[in-house]
N, C-alpha and C positions, 0 to 999 in steps of 0.2 A: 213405819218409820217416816220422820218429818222428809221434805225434800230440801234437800242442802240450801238452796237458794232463797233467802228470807223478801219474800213480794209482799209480802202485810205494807212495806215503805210504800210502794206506789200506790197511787190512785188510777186504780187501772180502768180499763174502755176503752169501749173497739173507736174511740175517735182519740184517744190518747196515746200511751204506748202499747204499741203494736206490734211490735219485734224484740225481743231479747237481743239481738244485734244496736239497736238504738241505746243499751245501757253503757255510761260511762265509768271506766272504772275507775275507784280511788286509789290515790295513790298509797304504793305500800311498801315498806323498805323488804327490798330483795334481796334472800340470802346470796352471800358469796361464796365464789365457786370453793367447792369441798377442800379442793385438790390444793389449793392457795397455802394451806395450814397446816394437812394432813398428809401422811404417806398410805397408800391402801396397800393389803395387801389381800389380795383375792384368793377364792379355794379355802377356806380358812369354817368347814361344816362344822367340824368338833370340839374339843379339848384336842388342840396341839401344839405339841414344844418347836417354839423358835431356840433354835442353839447360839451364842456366840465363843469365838474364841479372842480370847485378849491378847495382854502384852506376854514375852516369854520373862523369866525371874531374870534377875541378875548374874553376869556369869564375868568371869577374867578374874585371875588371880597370879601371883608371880610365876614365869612358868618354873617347871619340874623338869630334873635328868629323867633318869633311864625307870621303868615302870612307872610312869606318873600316876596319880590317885585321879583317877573319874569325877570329874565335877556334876552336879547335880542341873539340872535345865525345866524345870517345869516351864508349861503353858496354860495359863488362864482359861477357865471354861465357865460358863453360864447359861442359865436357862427360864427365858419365860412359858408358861402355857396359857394361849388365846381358851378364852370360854364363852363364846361367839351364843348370845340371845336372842332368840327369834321375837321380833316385831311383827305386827299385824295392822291394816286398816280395811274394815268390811261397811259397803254402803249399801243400801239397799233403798230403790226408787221408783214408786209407783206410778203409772201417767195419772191417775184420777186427784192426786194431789198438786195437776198443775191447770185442770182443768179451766179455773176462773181467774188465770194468767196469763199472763199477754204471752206465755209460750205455747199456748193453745192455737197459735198460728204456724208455730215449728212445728207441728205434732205430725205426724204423719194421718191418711186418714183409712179408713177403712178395719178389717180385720189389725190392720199394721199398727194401728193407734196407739198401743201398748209399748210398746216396741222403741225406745226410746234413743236406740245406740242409729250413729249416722246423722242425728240431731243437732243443728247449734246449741242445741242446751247441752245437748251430755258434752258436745265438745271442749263449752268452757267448766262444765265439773270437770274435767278431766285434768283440764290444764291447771286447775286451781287448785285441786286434791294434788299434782304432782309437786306445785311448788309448797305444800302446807306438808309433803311429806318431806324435798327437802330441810326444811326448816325442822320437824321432828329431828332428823337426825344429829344437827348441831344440838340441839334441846338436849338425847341424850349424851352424845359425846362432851360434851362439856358440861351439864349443870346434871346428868343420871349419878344417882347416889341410892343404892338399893338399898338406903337406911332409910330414905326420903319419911319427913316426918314435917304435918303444918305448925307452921308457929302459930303459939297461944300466948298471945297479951293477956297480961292481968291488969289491974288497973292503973293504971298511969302509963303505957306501954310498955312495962316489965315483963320481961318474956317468964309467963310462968311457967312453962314447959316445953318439951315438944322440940320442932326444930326450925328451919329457914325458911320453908316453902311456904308463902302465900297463902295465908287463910280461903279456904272457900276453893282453892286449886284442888283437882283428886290426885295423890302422890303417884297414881298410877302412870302416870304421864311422865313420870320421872324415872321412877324407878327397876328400870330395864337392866341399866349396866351400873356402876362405878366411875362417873365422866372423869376428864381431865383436870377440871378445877379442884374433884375430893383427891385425886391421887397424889397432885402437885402438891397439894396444902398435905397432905400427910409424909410424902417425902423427905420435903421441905421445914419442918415443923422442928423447931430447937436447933437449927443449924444456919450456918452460913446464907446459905441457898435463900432462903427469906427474907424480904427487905419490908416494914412495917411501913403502907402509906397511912400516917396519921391520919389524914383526914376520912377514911374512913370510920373512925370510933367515932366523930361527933355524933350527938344526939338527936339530930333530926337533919331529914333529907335535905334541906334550904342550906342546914351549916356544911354538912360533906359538900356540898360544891362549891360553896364559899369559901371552904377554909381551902381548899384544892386548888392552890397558887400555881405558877407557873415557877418558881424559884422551889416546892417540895417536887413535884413532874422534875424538874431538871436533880434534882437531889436526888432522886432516885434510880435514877437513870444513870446518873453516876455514880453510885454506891453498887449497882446490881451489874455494870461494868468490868469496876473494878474489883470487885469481889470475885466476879466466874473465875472456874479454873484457866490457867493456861489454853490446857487441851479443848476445851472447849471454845474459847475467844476463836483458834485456828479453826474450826470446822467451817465447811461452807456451807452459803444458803443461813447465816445465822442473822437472824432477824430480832425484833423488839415486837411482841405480840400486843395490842392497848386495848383500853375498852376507849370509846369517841369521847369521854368526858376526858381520860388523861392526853389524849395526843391535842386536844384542846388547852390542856392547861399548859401544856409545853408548845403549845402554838404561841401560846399567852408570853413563854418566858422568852421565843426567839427574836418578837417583836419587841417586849422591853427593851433588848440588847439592841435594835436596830438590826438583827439577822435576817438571816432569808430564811423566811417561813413558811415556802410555794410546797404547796406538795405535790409530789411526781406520782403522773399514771405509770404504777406496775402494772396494770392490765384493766381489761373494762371492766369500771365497777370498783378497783381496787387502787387507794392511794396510801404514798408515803409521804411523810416526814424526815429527816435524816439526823443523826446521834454520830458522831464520830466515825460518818462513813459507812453503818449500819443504817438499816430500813427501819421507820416504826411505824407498822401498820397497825390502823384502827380497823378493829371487828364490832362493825356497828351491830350485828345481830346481838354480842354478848350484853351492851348496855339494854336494847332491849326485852332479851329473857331476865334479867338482872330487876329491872321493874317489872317486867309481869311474874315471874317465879319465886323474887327475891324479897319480895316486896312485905318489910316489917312493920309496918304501917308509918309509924313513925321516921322509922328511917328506912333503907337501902341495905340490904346486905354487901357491905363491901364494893360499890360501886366505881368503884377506879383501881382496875387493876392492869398489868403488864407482865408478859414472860420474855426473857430473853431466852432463846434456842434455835433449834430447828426444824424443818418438818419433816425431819430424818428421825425425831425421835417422837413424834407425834404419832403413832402406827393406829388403821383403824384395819381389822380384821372383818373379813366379808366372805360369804361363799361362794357370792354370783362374782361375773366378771363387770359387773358397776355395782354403784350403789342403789340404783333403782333401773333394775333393768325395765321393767315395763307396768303399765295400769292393766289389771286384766278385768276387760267387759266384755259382759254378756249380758243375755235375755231369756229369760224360762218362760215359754210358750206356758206349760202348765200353770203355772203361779201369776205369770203377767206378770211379774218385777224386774227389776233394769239389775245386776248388780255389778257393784266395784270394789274389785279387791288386792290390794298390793300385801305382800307378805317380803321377808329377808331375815339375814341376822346379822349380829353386830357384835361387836367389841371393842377394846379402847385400850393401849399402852402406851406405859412411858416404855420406852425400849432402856433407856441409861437411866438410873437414879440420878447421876452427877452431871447431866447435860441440859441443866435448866438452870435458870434464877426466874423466883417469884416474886414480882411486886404487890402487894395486898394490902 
């Protein structure tokens, strides 16, 4: 197997670069913290039922003399079952594949040579494998669809079949669980809960962001408002979930107005906007899987979207007690290979049918 770190770039020599510590890294938009969006809920190995109970029925009626007749009282009951899918990532890294790279100076020497763990190289595979496995796991929780199918253009970009995912992408990479965006948009689908951003139908990616005003972003945000239920406007922690292209275009409409259009740090890494006293955070990771996963040639799959809810009903099912408890590395003396292997499982729930609005 290749070794993770692509050296073909340099022009390498013992008078040039000399250190793996001498590389700079590029810049590269880092996911946000999980927990931001999601509720976890850990222990979660097999097929198990979360229970709720609800409201009680209705009860009072005029009262009764002497024997009264029993009024009747139910209580509300409900149930999801978590079906938690084991993920996997397995590396395998041999020293003679770094031989005539400038990590040939990290190498350890003798019998040890092989032996690759304790290394600045493996340190930064390590650290770079951990954050590309966070970023998996937003991949499935939001865009996993175990229908996952590539789009096929026919001629003129008419999708002659198939489904959303990125020609040339392997569906494997997707289709783990059921994300958040297929559950929502099936929820949602013929009912109130769904609010149409036009400018997603345009015909080509240039016009979805063009057409993407800052007067539809406020249009929708007031329709998807005022449309929630009651019960759900009072819940706490309820936020406005965006992709960076809409809380841009509603950046666009605050300044038209002459509003204040400053966005406030909720935490490192993480900004809002404000809607009637509401948060709208942008989840810059969804615009970017959205171009790489989504990506119709012609146009964006729905590239401006918004939830309003909570991350109370956002549930992500887990068995460990994090989402990546740890990288495990070793070294087979027999074989000489380095390997790296993260393992878990996963899942994904709306917890409420009725406790969202989708923008799309």
């Amino acid at each position: 197997m290749a070794q993770p770190i692509d050296f073909s770039q340099f022009n390498f020599s013992a008078e040039e670069i000399r250190s793996i510590r001498e590389l700079v890294f590029d810049a590269v938009l880092e996911s946000p913290d999980l927990n931001i969006i999601h509720t976890f809920y850990p222990g979660i190995v097999y097929d198990r039922q979360i229970g709720f109970i609800g409201e009680g029925s209705i009860v009072g009626k005029r009262a009764q003399g002497c024997n009264p007749e029993p009024q009747e009282f139910n209580i509300a009951t409900r149930a999801l079952t978590w079906s938690p899918k084991r993920w996997g990532v397995e590396l395998q890294i041999c020293y003679t594949d770094l031989e005539q790279t400038m990590v040939v100076y990290s190498l350890k020497q003798g019998v040890e040579i092989s032996d690759l763990t304790g290394t600045d190289y493996m340190a930064i595979v390590v650290d770079l494998l951990t954050k590309a496995i966070k970023k998996m796991i937003w991949r499935f929780l939001w865009f996993g669809d175990t229908d996952a199918e590539n789009y096929i253009p026919a001629e003129g970009e008419t999708p002659a079949s198939g489904g959303i995912i990125t020609p040339g992408i392997d569906v494997e990479y997707l289709d783990l669980i059921d994300g958040f965006w297929k559950q929502l948009k099936a929820l949602s689908a013929g009912n109130s809960q769904l609010v149409p951003v036009s400018a997603n139908t345009a015909a080509t990616t240039a016009a979805q962001f063009a057409n993407m005003t800052g007067q539809m972003a406020y249009d929708t945000l007031n329709k998807l408002h005022l449309s929630a239920p009651v019960i759900l406007r009072n819940q706490a922690n309820l936020n406005f979930y965006c992709t960076q292209s809409f809380a841009d275009a509603y950046m666009t409409y605050l300044e038209g107005k002459e509003l204040d259009a400053t966005y406030e740090n909720l935490v490192e890494g993480v900004r809002a906007l404000k809607f009637r006293g509401y948060n709208l955070i942008p989840i810059q990771i969804w615009d970017e899987m959205i171009a790489t996963f989504e990506n119709l040639g012609a146009k964006l799959n729905n590239p401006h979207r918004v939830v309003f809810t909570t991350k109370d009903i956002l549930a992500v099912g887990i068995p460990s007690t994090g989402i990546l408890d740890t990288v495990d590395l070793w070294y087979e003396k027999t074989t000489k290979q380095n390997h790296l292997r993260a393992e878990d499982g996963l899942d994904a729930k709306v917890l409420r049918n009725d406790f969202f609005m989708l923008g799309i």
